[in-house]
C-alpha positions in Angstrom: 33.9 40.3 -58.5 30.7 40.7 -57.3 30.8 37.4 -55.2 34.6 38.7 -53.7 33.4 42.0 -52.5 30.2 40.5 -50.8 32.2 38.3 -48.6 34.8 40.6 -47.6 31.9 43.4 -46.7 29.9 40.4 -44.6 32.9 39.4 -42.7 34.0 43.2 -42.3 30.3 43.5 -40.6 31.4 40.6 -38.5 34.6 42.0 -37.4 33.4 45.2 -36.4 30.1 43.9 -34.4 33.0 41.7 -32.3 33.5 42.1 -28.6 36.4 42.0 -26.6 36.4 40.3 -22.8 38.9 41.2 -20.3 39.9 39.3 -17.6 39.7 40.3 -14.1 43.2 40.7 -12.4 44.4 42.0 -9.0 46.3 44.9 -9.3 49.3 45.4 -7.1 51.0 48.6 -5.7 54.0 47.9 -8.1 51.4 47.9 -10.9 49.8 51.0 -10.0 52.9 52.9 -9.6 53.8 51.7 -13.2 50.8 53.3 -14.4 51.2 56.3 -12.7 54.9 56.6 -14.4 53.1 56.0 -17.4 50.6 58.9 -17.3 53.3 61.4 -16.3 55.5 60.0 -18.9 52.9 60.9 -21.3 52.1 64.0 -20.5 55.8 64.7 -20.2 56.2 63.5 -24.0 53.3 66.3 -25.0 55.2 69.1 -23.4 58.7 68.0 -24.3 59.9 67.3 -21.1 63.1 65.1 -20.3 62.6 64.4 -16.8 60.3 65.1 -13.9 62.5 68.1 -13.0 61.3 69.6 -16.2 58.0 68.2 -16.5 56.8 70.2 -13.3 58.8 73.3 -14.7 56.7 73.0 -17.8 53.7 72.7 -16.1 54.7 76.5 -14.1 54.2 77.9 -17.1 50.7 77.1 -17.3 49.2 77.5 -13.7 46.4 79.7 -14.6 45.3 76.5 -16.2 42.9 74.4 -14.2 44.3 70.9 -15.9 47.9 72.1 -15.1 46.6 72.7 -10.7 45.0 69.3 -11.1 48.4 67.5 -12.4 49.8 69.4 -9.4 48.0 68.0 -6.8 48.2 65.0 -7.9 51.9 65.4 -8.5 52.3 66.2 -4.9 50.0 63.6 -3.5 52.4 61.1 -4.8 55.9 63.1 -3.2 57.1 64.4 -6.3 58.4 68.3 -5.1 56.8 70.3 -6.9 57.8 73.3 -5.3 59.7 75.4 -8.6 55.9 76.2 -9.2 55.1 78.4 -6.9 55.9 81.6 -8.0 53.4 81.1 -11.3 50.6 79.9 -8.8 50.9 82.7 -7.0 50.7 85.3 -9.8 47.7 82.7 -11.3 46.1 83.2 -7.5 46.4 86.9 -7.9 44.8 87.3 -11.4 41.4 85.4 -9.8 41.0 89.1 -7.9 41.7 90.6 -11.5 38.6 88.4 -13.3 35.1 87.2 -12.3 35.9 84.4 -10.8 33.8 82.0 -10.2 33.9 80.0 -6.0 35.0 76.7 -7.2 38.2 78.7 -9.1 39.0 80.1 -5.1 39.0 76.3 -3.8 40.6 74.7 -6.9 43.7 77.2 -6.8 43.7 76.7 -3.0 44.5 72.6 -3.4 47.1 73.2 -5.7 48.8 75.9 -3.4 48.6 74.2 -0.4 50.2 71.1 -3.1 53.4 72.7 -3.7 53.8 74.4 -0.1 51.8 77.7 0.2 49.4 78.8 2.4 46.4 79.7 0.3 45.3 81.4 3.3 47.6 84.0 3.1 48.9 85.0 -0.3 50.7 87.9 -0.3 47.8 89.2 1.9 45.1 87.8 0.3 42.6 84.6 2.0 41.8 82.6 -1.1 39.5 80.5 1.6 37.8 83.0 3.3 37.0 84.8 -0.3 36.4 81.3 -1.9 34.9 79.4 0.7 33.6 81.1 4.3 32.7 84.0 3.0 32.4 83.7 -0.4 29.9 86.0 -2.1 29.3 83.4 -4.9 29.5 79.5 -3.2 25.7 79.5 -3.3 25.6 80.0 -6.9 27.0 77.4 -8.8 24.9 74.3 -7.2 26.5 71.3 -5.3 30.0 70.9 -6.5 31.0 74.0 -5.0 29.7 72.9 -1.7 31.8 69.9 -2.2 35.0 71.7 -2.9 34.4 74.2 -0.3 34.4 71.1 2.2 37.6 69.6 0.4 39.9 73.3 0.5 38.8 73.7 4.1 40.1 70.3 4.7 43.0 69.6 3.3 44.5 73.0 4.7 43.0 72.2 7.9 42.0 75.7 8.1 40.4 77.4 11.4 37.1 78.6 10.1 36.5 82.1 12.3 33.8 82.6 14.4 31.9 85.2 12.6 32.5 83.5 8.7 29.2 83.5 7.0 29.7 79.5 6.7 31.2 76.8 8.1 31.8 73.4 8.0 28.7 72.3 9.1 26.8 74.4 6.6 28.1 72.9 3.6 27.7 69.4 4.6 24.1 70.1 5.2 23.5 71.9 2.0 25.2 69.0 0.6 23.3 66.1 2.3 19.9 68.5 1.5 20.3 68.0 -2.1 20.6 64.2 -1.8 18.2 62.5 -4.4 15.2 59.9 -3.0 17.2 57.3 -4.5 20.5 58.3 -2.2 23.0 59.7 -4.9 23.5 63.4 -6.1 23.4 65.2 -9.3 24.1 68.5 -10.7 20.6 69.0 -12.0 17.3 66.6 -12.3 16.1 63.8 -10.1 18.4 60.4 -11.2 21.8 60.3 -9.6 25.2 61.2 -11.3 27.9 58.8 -10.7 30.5 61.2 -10.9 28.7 63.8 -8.7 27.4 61.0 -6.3 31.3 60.2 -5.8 32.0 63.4 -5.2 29.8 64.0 -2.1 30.9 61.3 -0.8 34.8 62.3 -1.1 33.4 65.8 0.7 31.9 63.9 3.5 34.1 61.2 4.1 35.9 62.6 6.8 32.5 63.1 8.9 31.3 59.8 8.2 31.3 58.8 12.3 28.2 61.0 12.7 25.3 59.4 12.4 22.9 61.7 9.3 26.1 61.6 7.4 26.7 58.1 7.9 23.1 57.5 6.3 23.5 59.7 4.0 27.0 57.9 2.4 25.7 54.4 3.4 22.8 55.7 0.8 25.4 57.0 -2.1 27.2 53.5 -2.0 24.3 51.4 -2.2 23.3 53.5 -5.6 26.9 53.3 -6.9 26.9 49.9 -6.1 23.7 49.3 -8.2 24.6 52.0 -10.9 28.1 49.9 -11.9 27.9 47.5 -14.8 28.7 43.9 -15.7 32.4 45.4 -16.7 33.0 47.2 -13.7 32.6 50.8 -14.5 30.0 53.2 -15.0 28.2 55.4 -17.5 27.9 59.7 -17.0 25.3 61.5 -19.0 24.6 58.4 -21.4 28.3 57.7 -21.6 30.1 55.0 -20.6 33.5 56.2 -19.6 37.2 56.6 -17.7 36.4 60.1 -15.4 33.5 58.2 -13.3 35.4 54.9 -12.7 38.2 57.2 -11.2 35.7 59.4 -9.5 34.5 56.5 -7.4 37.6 54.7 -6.6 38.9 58.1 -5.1 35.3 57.7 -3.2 35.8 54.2 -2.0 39.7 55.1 -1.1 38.5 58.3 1.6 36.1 55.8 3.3 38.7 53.1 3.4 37.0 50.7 1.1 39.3 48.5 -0.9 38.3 48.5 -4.5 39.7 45.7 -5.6 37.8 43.2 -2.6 34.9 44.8 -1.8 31.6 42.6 -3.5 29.5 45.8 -3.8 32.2 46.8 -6.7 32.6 43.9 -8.1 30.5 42.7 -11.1 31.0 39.6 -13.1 34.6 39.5 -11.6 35.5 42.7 -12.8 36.6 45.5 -9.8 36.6 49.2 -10.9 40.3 49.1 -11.2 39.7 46.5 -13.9 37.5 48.5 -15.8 39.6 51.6 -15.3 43.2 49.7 -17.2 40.6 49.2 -20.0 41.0 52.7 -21.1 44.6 52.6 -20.9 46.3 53.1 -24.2 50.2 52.1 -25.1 51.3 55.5 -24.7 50.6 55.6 -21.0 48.1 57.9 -21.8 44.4 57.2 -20.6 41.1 57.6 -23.1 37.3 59.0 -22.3 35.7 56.2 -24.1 37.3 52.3 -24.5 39.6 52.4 -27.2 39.6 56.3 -27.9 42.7 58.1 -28.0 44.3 59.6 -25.2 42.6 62.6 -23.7 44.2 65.0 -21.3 41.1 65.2 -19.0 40.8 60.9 -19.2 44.4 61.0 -17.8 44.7 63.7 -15.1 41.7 62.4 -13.4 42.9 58.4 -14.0 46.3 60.2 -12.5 44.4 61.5 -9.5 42.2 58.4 -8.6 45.5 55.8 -9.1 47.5 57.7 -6.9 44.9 57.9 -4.2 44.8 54.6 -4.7 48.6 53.8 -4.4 48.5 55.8 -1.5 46.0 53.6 0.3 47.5 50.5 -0.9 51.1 51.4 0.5 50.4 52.9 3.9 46.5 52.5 4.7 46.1 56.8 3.7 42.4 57.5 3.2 43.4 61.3 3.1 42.9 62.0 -0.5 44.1 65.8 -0.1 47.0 64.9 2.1 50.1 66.1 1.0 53.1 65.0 3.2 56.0 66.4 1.7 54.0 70.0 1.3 53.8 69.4 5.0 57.1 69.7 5.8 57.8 72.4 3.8 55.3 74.4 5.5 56.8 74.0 8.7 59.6 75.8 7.4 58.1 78.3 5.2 57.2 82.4 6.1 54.1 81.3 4.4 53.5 78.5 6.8 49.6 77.8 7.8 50.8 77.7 11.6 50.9 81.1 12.5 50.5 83.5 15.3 46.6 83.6 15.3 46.3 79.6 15.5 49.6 78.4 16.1 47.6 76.6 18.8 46.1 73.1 18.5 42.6 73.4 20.6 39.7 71.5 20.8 37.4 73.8 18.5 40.0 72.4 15.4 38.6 69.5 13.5 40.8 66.4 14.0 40.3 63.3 11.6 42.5 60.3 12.2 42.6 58.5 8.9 43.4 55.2 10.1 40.7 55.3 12.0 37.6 53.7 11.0 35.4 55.0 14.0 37.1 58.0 14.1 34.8 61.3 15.7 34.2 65.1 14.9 35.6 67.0 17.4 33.0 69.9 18.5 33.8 73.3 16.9 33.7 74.8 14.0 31.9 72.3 12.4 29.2 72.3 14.9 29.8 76.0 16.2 26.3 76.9 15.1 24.5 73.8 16.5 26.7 73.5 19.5 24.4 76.5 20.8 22.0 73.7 21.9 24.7 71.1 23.1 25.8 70.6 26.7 29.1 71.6 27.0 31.2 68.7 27.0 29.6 66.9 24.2 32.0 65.4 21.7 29.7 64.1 19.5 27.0 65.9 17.1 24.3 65.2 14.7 24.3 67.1 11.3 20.6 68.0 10.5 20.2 68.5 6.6 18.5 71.7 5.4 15.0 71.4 4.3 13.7 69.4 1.3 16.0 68.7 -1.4 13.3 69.4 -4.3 13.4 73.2 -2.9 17.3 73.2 -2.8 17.4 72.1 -6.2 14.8 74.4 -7.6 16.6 77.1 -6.6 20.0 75.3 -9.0 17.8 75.7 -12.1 17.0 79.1 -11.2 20.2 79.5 -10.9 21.1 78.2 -14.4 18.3 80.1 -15.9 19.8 83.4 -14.6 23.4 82.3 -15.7 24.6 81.9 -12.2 24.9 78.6 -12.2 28.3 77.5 -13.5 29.0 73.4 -12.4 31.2 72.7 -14.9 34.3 73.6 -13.4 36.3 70.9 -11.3 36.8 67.0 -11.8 33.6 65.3 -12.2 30.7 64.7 -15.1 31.6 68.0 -15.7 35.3 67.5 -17.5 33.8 64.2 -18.8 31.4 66.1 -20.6 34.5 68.3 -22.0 36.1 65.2 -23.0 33.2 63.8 -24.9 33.4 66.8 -27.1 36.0 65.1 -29.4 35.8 61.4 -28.3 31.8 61.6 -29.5 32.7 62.9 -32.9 35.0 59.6 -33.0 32.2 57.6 -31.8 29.6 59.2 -34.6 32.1 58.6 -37.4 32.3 54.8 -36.2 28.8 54.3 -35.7 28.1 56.4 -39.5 30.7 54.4 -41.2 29.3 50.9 -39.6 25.7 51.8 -41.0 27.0 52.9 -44.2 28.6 49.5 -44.6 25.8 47.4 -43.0 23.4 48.9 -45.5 26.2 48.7 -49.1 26.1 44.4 -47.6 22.4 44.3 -47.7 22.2 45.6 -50.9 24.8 43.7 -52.8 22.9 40.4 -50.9 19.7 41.8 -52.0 21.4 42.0 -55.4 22.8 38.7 -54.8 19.6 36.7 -54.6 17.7 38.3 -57.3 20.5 37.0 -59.6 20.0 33.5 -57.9 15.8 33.8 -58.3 16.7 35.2 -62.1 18.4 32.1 -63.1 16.2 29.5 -60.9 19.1 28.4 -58.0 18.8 28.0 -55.2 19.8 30.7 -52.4 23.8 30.2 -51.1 25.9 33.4 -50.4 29.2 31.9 -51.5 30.2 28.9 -54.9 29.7 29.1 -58.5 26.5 28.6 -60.7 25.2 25.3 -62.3 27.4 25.0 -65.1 30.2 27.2 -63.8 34.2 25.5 -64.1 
C-alpha cells in the first residue's frame, strides 16, 4: 500500500510541476471577430440575455456601473446600436452631480455617452467635460490616469475646449509626459514603469505623436514595453502575470498604427501579444486574469475592448480607438447633437487628426492656445514642453494618497487588474498551498521509504518488491 500511494503522489508532483507550450499563430479578422462573439456571448449567458437586442437592454439597467459603460463603448466601437441605453445613462450622468464624484467618473460616463449617441457636453444642461475635464475642480488629484482620460473624453467628442477653461489640451499632455519615468514608461506611483499605465499614456498621446517631445516621449514607452514583454508574449502588472496588460498594449500599439501581430519589438520566442492574449481564453468565451483561472468580468471587458480595437484596425486601417461611427450618424440627427450653434463651424483652432495618416500634424489651437502666445502666426506646427521634473510631479501623487485624494483605481488599467486579482490570487494561493502540502506528504513517505530499505540492508529503488518477496 505503502509502495502504491508513493508512486501515485510522485507522479501527481510531476503532473502538476508540467508546462504547457503554445504555438504561435496569426490571427485573422474572421478569428477575432469570433472571439469577440464569444465574450458577448458570455456575458450575455450571465445576464440571461437571448440576443444582442436584449443583452444591451440588460446592460441599461446597470449604467451607473462602470463595467456596464465599459461594455458599452466597446459595444459601440464594433457597430452594435446601442442606443435603447440612453435614457439610464443619462439618469447615471445626473446622479455624478448627486455624489462625490471623483474626475475620471466625469470622463468615463462621457465615452460611454458619446457611445450610444449623446452629447456628454450637453446633458439636459449639464457639461460633463467642462466639470470632468477643463475645468474640473478635482483632475489634479487622482495622479496620471486622470490626465490620460481627460485627453481621451476630449478626443473622442472632439470637443472645442473654450478659451478661458482652466486646461486644455496641451496641459494634460505635458503633465502627462512630466511624469514620464528615467526609464521611459509611467506608473501610478514609484519609479519602475507599469505596463498597463505605460500603455495608457501612450493611447492618450497617440494622436499627437507628429510633434516632436511627444514623439520622444512614445518612441521611449515602446522601447520599455518592448523590453518589459516576456518569452510568451505578454506581460506581468504588480507581480502578476496577466490578461488586462496584454490588452492594454495592443490597444497602444493599434492608436499608433503598429501591427501587433508583425511588429519584431512584440514578438518574443515567436509568440505576438495576441498569442499570449487567446491563452487566457476559456471554453465559455469568457476571458481569465491569470492563465487558466476562470473567467472574470474585468479579464473579459478589457480583452473585449483591446480585440475590437484590434478588429477595427485589421478591417479598415482605424487607429481611432474612441471612434464610434454609427454614434456618429446618430448625432447628426439628434437635438443632442455635438454640432451646435456655438461651433457648428469647422475652423482652424479645432484639432484635426487624420488616422490613416502616419505623419499626420496638430493643427494650432486649443492644443497650443497657451504656447501659441510665442508662435508666429501662421505656424502649423508646435513643440509640447513637459512641465518640470517628474520626481516633483510625482511627489506631489503620494501626497496626494496620503491625504486621501488620490483615487487611481478607477478606469481600465493595473487598476481593475488589481480588482481582478482579488479572487484569481486566492485560486493561485490554494494551488500553490495544496502543491506544497503534497510535495512535502512525498518526501516523507520517501524518507519513510528508505529507512525501511537501510532497516533491512537493500539497496535504495523507489519502486519492486524485497529480496525474498513472490
Amino acid at each position: 500500500m505503502l509502495k502504491k500511494l508513493t508512486a501515485l503522489l510522485i507522479c501527481a508532483v510531476m503532473l502538476s510541476l508540467s508546462v504547457t507550450v503554445n504555438a504561435a499563430e496569426n490571427y485573422t479578422k474572421e478569428d477575432i471577430s469570433k472571439t469577440i462573439d464569444g465574450i458577448i456571448s458570455y456575458k450575455s449567458a450571465i445576464l440571461k440575455a437571448d440576443d444582442t437586442a436584449s443583452f444591451v437592454q440588460k446592460l441599461s439597467e446597470t449604467t451607473d456601473n462602470s463595467e456596464t459603460q465599459w461594455y458599452i463603448i466597446s459595444l459601440s466601437k464594433y457597430g452594435t446600436d446601442v442606443t435603447a441605453v440612453q435614457s439610464s445613462m443619462i439618469k447615471s450622468a445626473e446622479k455624478l452631480y448627486k455624489s462625490k464624484s471623483k474626475a475620471t467618473d466625469f470622463q468615463r460616463t462621457s465615452l460611454a455617452l458619446y457611445a450610444c449617441g449623446l452629447n456628454p457636453e450637453n446633458i439636459n444642461g449639464k457639461n460633463l467635460l467642462s466639470d470632468g475635464v477643463y475645468n474640473s475642480e478635482n483632475v489634479n488629484k487622482q495622479g496620471i490616469n486622470a490626465y490620460v482620460y481627460a485627453l481621451l473624453s476630449l478626443d473622442c467628442a472632439n470637443a472645442k475646449v473654450p478659451s478661458d477653461a482652466k486646461y486644455d489640451r496641451e496641459y494634460f499632455i505635458k503633465k502627462i509626459i512630466g511624469l514620464q519615468l528615467s526609464d521611459g514608461g509611467f506608473t501610478l506611483m514609484g519609479q519602475s514603469a507599469d505596463t498597463d499605465v505605460t500603455a495608457m499614456c501612450l493611447q492618450a498621446l497617440a494622436p499627437y505623436k507628429s510633434d516632436s517631445t511627444v514623439k520622444e516621449s512614445i518612441d521611449r514607452a515602446l522601447d520599455v514595453l518592448s523590453k518589459k514583454q516576456n518569452e510568451k508574449g505578454g506581460y506581468s502588472s504588480f507581480g502578476t502575470v496577466n490578461s488586462e496588460s496584454v490588452s492594454q498594449v495592443i490597444s497602444a500599439l493599434v492608436a499608433l498604427n503598429i501591427d501587433v501581430q508583425s511588429d519584431s519589438r512584440f514578438i518574443k520566442n515567436g509568440n505576438t501579444l495576441v498569442d499570449n492574449l487567446m491563452t487566457f481564453k476559456n471554453s465559455d468565451g469568457g476571458f481569465s486574469h491569470i492563465e487558466n483561472g476562470k473567467s472574470n468580468n474585468i479579464a473579459c471587458y478589457q480583452a473585449l475592448n483591446s480585440l475590437v480595437d484590434l478588429y477595427k484596425y485589421m478591417s479598415k486601417g482605424n487607429t481611432e480607438i474612441f471612434e464610434f461611427d454609427d454614434t456618429k450618424k446618430n448625432n447628426s440627427n439628434s437635438e443632442n447633437s455635438r454640432q451646435n450653434t456655438e461651433n457648428s463651424n469647422t475652423d482652424s483652432s479645432e484639432v484635426n487628426i487624420d488616422s490613416n495618416n502616419k505623419n499626420n500634424s496638430v493643427n494650432t489651437g486649443d492644443i497650443t492656445e497657451k504656447h501659441n502666445s510665442q508662435v508666429d502666426e501662421g505656424q502649423q506646427e508646435t513643440t509640447v514642453k513637459p512641465e518640470s521634473d517628474n520626481a516633483e510631479n510625482y511627489d506631489d501623487q503620494v501626497m496626494a494618497l496620503a491625504d486621501d485624494n488620490y483615487e487611481p483605481f478607477t478606469l481600465a488599467s493595473t487598476p481593475d487588474s488589481v480588482v481582478a486579482a482579488n479572487s484569481d490570487d486566492d485560486n493561485n494561493f490554494i494551488f500553490y498551498v495544496s502543491l506544497i502540502g503534497l510535495v512535502a506528504v512525498a518526501a516523507v513517505l520517501l524518507i519513510i521509504r528508505l529507512t525501511v530499505l537501510k532497516k533491512d540492508g537493500e539497496p535504495f529503488r523507489l519502486f519492486g518488491k524485497r529480496k525474498g518477496d513472490k
